[in-house]
C-alpha positions as CSV (number, residue, x, y, z in Angstrom):
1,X,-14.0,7.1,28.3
2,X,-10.4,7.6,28.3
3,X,-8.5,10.7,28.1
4,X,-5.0,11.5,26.1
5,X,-3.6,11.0,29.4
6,X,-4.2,7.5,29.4
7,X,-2.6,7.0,26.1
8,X,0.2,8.8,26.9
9,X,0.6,6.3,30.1
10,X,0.5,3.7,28.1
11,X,2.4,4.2,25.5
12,X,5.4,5.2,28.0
13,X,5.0,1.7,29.7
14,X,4.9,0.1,26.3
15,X,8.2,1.7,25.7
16,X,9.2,1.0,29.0
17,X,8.4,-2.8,29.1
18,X,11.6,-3.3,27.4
19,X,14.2,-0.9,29.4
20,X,14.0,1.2,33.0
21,X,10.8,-0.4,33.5
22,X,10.9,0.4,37.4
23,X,11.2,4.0,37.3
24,X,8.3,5.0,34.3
25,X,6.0,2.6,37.0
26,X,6.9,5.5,39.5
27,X,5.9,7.9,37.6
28,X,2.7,6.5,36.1
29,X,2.2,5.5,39.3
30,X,1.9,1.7,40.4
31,X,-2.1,1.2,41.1
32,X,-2.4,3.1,37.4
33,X,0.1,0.9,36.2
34,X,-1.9,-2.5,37.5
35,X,-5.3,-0.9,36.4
36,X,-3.9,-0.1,32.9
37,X,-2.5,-3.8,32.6
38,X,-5.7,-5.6,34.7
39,X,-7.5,-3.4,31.9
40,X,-5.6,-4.8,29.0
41,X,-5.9,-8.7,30.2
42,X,-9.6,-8.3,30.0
43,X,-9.8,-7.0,26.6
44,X,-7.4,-10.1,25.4
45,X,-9.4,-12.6,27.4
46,X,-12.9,-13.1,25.7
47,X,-14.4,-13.7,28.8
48,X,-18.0,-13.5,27.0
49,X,-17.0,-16.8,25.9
50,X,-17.2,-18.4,29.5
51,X,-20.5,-20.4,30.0
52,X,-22.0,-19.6,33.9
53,X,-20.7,-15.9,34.3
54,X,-24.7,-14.4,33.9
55,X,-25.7,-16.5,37.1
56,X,-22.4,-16.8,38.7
57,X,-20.1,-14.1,38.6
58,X,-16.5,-14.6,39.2
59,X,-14.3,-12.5,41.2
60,X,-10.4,-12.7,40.8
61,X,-7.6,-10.7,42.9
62,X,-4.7,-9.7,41.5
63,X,-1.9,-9.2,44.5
64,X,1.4,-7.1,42.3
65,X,4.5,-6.9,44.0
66,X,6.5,-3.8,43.7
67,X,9.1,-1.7,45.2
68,X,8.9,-4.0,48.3
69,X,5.0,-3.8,48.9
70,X,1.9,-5.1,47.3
71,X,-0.6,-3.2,44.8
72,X,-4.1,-4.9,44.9
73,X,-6.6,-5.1,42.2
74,X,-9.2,-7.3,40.9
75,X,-11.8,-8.5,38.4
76,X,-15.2,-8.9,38.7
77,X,-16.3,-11.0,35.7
78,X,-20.4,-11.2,35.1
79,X,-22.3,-10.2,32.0
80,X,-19.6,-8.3,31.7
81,X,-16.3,-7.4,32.9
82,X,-15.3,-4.7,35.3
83,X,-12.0,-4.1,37.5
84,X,-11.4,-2.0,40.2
85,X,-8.9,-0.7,42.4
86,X,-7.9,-2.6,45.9
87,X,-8.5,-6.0,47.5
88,X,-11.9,-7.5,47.0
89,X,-14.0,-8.7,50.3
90,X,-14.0,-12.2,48.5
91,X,-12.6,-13.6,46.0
92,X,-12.8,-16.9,43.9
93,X,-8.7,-16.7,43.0
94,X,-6.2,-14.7,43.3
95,X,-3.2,-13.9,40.5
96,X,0.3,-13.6,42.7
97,X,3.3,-12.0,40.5
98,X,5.6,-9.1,40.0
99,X,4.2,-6.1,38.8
100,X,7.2,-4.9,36.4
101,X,7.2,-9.0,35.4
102,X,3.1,-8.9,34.4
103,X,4.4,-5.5,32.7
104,X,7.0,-7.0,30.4
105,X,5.2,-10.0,29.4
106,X,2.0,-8.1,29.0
107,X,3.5,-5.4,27.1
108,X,6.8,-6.8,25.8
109,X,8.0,-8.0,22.9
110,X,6.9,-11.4,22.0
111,X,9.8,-12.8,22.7
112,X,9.9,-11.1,26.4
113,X,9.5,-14.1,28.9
114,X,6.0,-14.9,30.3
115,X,5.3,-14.9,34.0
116,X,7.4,-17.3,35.1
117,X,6.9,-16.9,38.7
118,X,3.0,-16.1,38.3
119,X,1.6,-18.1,41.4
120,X,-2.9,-18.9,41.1
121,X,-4.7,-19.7,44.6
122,X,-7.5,-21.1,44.3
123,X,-9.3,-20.2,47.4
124,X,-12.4,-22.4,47.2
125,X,-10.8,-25.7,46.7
126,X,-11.2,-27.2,49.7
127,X,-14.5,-26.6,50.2
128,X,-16.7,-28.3,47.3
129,X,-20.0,-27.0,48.0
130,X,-18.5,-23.5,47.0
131,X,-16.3,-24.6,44.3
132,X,-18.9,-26.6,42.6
133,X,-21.1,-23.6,42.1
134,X,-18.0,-21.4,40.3
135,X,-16.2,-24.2,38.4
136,X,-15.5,-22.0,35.8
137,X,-13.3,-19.7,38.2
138,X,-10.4,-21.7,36.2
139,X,-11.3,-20.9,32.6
140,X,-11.4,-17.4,33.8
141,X,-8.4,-17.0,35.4
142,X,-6.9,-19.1,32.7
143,X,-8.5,-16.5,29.6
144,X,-6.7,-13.8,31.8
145,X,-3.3,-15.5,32.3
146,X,-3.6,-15.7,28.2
147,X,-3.1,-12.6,27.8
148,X,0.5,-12.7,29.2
149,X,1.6,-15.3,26.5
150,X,-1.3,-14.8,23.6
151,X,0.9,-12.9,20.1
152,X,-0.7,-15.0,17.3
153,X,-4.5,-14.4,17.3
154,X,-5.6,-14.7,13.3
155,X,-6.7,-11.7,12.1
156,X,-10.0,-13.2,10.1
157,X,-11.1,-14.3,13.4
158,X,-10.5,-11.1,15.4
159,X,-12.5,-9.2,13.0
160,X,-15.1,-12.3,12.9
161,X,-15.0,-11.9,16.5
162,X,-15.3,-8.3,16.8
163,X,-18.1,-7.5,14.1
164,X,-15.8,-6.1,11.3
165,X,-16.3,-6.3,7.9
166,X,-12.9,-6.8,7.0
167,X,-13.7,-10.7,6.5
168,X,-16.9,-11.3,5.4
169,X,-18.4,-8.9,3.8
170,X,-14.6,-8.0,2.2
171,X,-11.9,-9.9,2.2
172,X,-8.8,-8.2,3.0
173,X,-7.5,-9.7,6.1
174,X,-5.0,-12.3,4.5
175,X,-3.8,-8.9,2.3
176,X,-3.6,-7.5,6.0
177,X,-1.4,-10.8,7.6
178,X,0.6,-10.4,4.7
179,X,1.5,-6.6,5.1
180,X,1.3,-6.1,8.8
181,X,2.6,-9.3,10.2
182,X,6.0,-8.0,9.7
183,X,5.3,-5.4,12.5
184,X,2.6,-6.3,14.5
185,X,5.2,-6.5,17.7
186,X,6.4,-3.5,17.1
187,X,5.1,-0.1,19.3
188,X,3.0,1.5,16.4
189,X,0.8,4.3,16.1
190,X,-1.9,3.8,13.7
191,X,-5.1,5.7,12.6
192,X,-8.1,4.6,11.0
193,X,-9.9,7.0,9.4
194,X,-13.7,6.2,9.6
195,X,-14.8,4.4,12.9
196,X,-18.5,3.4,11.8
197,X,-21.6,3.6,13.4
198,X,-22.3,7.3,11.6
199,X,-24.7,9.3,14.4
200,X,-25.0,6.7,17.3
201,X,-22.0,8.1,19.7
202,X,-21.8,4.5,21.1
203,X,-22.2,2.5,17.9
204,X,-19.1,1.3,15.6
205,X,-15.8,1.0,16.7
206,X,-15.4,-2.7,15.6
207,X,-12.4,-2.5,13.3
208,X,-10.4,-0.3,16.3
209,X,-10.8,-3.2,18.8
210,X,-9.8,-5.8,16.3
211,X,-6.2,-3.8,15.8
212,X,-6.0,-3.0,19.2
213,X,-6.0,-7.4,19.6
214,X,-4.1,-7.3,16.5
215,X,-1.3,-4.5,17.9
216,X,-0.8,-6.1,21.2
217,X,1.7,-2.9,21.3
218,X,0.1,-0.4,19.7
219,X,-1.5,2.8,20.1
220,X,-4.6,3.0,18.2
221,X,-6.4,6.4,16.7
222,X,-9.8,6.5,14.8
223,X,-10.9,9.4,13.3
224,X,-14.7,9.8,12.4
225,X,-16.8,13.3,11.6
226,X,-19.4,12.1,14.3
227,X,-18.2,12.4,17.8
228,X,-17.4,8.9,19.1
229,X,-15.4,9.9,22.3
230,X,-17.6,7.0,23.6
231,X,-15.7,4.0,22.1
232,X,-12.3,5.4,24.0
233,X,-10.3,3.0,26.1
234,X,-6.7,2.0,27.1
235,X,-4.9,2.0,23.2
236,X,-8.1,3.3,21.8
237,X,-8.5,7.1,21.0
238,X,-11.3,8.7,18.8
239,X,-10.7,11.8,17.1
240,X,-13.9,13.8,15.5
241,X,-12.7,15.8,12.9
242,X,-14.1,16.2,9.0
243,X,-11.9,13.8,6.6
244,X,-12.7,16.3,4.0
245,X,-10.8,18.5,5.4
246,X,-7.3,18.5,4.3
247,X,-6.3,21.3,7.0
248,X,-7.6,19.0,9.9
249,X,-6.3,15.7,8.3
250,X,-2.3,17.6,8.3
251,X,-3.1,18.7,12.1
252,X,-3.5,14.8,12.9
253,X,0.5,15.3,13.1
254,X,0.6,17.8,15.4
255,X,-2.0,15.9,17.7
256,X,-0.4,12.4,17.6
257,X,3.1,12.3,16.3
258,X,4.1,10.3,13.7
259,X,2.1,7.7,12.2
260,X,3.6,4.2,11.2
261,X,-0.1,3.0,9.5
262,X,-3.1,5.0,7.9
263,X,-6.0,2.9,7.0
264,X,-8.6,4.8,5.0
265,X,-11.9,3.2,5.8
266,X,-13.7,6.8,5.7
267,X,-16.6,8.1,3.5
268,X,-15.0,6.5,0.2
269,X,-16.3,9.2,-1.6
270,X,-13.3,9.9,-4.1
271,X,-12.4,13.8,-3.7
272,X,-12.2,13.0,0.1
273,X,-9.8,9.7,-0.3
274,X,-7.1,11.9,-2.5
275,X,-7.5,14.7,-0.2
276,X,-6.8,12.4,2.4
277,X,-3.5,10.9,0.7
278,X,-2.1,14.1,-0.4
279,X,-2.6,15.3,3.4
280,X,-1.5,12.3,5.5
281,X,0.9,10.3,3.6
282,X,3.1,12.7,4.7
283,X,2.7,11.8,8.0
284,X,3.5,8.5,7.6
285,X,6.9,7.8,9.2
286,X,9.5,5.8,6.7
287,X,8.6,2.4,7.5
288,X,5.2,2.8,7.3
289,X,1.9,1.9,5.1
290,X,-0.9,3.3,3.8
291,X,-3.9,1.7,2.9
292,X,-7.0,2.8,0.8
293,X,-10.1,0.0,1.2
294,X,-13.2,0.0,-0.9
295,X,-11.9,1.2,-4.0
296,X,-14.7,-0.3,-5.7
297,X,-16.7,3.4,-5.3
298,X,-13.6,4.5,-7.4
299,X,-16.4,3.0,-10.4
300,X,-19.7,4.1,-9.2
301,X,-20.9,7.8,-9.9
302,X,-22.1,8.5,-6.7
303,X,-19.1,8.4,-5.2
304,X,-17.3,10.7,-7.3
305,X,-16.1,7.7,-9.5
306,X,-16.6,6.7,-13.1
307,X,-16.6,3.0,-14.7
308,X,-15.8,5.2,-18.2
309,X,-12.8,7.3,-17.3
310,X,-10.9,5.0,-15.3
311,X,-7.6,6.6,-15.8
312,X,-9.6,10.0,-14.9
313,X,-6.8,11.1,-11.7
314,X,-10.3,12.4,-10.2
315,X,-11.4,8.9,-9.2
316,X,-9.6,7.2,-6.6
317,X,-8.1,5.0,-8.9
318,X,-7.2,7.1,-11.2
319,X,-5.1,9.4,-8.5
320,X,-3.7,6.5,-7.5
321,X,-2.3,4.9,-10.7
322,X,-0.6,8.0,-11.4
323,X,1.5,7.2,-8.5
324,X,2.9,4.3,-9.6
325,X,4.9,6.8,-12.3
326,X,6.6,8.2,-9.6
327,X,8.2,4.7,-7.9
328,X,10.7,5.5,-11.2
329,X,10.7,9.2,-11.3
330,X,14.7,8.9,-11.0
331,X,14.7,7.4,-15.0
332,X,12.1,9.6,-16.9
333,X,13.7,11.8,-19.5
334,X,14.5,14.8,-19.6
335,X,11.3,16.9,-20.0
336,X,9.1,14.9,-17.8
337,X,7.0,16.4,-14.2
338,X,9.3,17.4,-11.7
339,X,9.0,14.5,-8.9
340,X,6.9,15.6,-6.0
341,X,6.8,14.4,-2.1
342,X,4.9,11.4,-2.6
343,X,7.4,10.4,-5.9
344,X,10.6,10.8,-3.4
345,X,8.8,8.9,-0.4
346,X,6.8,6.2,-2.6
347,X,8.7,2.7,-2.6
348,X,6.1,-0.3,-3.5
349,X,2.4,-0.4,-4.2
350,X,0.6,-3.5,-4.0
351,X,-3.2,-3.8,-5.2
352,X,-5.9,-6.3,-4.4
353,X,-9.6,-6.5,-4.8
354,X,-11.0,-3.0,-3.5
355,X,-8.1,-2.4,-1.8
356,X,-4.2,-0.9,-2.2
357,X,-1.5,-0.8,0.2
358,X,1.2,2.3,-0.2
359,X,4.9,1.5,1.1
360,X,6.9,4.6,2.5
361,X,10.4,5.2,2.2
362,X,13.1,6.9,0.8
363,X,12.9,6.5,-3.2
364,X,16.3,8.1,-4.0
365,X,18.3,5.0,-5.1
366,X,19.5,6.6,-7.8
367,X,19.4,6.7,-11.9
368,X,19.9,3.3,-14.2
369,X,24.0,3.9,-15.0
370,X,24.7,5.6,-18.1
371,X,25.9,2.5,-20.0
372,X,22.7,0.6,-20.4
373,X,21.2,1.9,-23.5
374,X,18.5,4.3,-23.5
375,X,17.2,3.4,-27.0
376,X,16.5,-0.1,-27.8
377,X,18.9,-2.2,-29.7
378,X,18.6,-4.2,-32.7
379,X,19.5,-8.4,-32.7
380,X,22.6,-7.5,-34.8
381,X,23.8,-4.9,-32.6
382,X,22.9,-6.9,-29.5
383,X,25.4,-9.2,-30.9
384,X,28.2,-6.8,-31.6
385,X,28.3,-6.1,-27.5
386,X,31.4,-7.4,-25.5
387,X,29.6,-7.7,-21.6
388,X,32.5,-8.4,-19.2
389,X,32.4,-8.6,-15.2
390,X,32.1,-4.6,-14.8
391,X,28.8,-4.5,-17.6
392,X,29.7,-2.8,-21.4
393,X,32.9,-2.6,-22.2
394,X,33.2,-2.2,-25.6
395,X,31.8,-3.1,-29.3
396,X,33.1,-6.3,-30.5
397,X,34.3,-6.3,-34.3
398,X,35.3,-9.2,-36.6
């Protein structure tokens, strides 16, 4: 379990990875600095992937320079992985390199430089009767170097990977590339609301590991009305709260700042996906997106939905047509509904199969001018117009 400590840590060396990296490793504190980055290799290295690991575990050091001394931790890679704090009585290899270099390249931008003075010993390879036994001490330490370098991972196959039903069963992750490619290197705060799993405090969770790959910078939230406090970790939080709620859904400000992406993944039930628009898009920061998946329940009566009254702004996808009035709120007539929040903030909806993806902004560019004509014109007195370089200019008569 991790606490809101830890994601406060992080986040600050995030932010750090790419200034005054030296003194926000002071005050996090170096061994919780390489623990937090150790922590973070794992989860990018797939390490279940490595035949041999159930009979012969592997046991790498890592040896982090800083401030003129060394900070010690290591890996101890099995059926699973674990790390720990301090220099291991044996170990298969050890990883030699700057702490505040691992930092940037773990946590920088993509374009931040990889470990170019990264140094492996191999410490069984003179002695084949030990080395034959743990050959695959190099694809671990190579899985764990990845992570340094690794930006590009496909989305399909991190949600393949991780159990999430975002490919598969749906299909929204090229919709997803599309959207959130553009800032995937960027330090983001996103919340997913709905983590799965319903009762079982240690099941779901699939879809937040997946963005936490994804988001090799980001902070990520889920918010479910179980308690799932189980699933935290390093750029993982869980939030229980009720998404029908519209009080609690406006406190997620308070508790986590802005938001740059909501995904709505939550009961789908339609009162309970309008509540949580008109509550948290809001809180999206301008920038941001905001996503609504399985609209298909926006047609199916037990969700609140109708296949009849599809323009009914009581289904999903009825509220959420009646947004797409607002993108021109600036031209209706005189006469027409006073813009709202969402109409000022609303610039560019896109819709797919089951699913919609909200832009936020500032939609305040301003009326059509006054010269183009409000009512439309006939061929004759289309023809009658003089157009120059600076639009109408005047009526043309012969």
């Amino acid at each position: 379990m991790t606490t809101n400590r830890a994601h406060h840590e992080v986040r600050a060396l995030i932010l750090a990875a790419e200034g005054d990296a030296g003194q926000v490793v002071r005050q996090v504190g170096a061994p919780r600095t390489a623990a937090l980055l150790v922590d973070e290799l794992i989860g990018r290295a797939d390490l279940d992937e490595v035949p041999g690991l159930d009979r012969t575990p592997i046991t790498v050091a890592f040896d982090l320079a800083f401030d003129g001394g060394t900070v010690s931790h290591h890996v101890v890679a099995g059926k699973s992985a674990e790390h720990r704090p301090g220099a291991p009585a044996a170990a298969h290899a050890t990883i030699e390199v700057d702490l505040l270099e691992l930092l940037r390249a773990t946590y920088g931008a993509w374009r931040a430089p990889s470990c170019q003075n990264l140094r492996i010993r191999w410490n069984d390879i003179e002695d084949i009767a030990a080395l034959s036994s743990s050959m695959h001490v190099f694809h671990v330490v190579q899985r764990l170097v990845r992570g340094t370098t690794e930006r590009h991972a496909d989305l399909s196959e991190l949600s393949l990977r991780n159990g999430s039903d975002k490919w598969g069963l749906h299909y929204y992750t090229p919709h997803y590339e599309r959207h959130f490619g553009p800032l995937r290197d960027r330090p983001l705060t996103i919340v997913e609301l709905g983590i799965g799993g319903y009762g079982d405090p240690a099941a779901g969770g699939a879809s937040l590991r997946m963005w936490k790959r994804y988001f090799p910078r980001a902070v990520i939230h889920g918010v479910d009305i179980f308690d799932k406090a189980a699933l935290r970790e390093p750029r993982i939080d869980t939030i229980q709260g009720d998404l029908s709620d519209p009080a609690f859904l406006a406190s997620l400000g308070e508790r986590i700042g802005p938001i740059d992406i909501v995904i709505d993944d939550g009961s789908h039930y339609c009162p309970d996906v309008i509540a949580a628009f008109r509550a948290m898009f809001g809180l999206v920061r301008p920038g941001g997106l905001y996503v609504v998946e399985d609209l298909q329940t926006s047609y199916w009566r037990g969700y609140g939905g109708s296949s009849e009254r599809r323009d009914d702004p009581a289904t999903s996808m009825g509220y959420l047509k009646k947004l797409l009035d607002g993108l021109t709120h600036e031209d209706h007539e005189a006469g027409g509904a006073e813009p709202d929040d969402v109409a000022r903030t609303l610039t560019g909806a896109h819709f797919y199969r089951s699913l919609a993806v909200f832009d936020k902004g500032v939609n305040q560019e301003g009326p059509s001018p006054s010269w183009i004509p409000r009512t439309r014109m006939t061929y004759e007195e289309m023809t009658d117009v003089e157009w120059g370089g600076d639009g109408l200019k005047a009526d043309s008569q012969e």
